[in-house]
N, C-alpha and C positions, 0 to 999 in steps of 0.2 A: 414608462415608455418615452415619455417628452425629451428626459435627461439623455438618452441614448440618442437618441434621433440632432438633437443640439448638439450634442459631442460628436457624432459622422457626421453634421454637417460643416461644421467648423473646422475641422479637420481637411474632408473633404475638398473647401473653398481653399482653405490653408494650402494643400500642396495640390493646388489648381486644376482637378480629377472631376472634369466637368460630367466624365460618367457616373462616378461616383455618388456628386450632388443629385444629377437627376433620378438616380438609382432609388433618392431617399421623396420622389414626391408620385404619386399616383399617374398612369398614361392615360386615363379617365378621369371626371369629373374633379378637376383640378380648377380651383379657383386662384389665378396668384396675382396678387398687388405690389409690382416694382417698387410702386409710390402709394402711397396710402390714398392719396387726394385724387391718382387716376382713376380711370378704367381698369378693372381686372384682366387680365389673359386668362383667359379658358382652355388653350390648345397647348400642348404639352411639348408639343417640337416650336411653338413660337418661345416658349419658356426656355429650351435649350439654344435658341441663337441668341438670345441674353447671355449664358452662362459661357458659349461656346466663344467671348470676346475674353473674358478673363484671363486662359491664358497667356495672351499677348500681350491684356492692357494694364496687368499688374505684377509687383513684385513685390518682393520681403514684405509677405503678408503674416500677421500676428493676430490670434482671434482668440476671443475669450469670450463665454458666456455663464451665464446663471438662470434658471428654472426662477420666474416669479410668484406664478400662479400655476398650479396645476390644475386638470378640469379632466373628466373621465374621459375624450375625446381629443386631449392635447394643453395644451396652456400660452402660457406668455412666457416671453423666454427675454432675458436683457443679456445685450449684446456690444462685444467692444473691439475694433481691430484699428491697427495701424496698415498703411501698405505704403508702396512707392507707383505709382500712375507711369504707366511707357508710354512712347517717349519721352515726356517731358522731364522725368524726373521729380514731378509734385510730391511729397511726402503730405500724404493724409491720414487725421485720425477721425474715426467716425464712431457715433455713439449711437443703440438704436433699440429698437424694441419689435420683435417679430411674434404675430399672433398665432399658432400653428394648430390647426386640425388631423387630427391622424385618422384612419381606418382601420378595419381592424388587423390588417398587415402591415403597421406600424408605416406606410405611407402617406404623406400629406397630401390632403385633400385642398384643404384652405390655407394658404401662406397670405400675410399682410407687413408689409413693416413700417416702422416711422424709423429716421435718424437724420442725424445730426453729422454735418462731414464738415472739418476744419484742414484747413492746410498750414501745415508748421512748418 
């Protein structure tokens, strides 16, 4: 179920379907970590005006992931994209690792990520 869930999500992000992302995490007891080192968001429409900037604030995005660990409830997933940042035209590549919990409607409960964003 993990590998599915990574592939719509990735996709997803890819052609900028902020409905689509949030389609894939629970409107309930949703734990998600922007940053690993924050505070979690708990509230599911704070989690969509995160996602609801994306369309604007990127381009020519490229996403690629891999399943590292699987776990009966989700896994670790390693994760790679390129994009381009509006306005400024920053081209960034980011390298990262997201923890995911599913339910048993294939919904993520628990999102966490760590990465790595360079500008080339």
């Amino acid at each position: 179920m993990i590998e599915v869930w990574a592939r719509q999500f990735g996709e997803a992000w890819a052609n900028k379907d902020v409905d689509a992302v949030m389609s894939l995490f629970a409107q309930s007891e949703l734990t998600y970590y922007e940053n690993a080192l924050n505070e979690p968001i708990r509230d599911w429409n704070e989690v969509k005006q995160l996602w609801n900037i994306v369309p604007n604030n990127q381009k020519d995005i490229a996403y690629q992931s891999s399943v590292v660990a699987e776990t009966p409830d989700g896994g670790i997933i390693h994760w790679q994209m390129s994009r381009t940042l509006v306005p400024s035209n920053e081209k960034q590549v980011i390298d990262g690792l997201f923890e995911v919990k599913l339910n048993k409607f294939g919904e993520c409960t628990f999102f966490k990520q760590w990465r790595s964003v360079k500008s080339v």
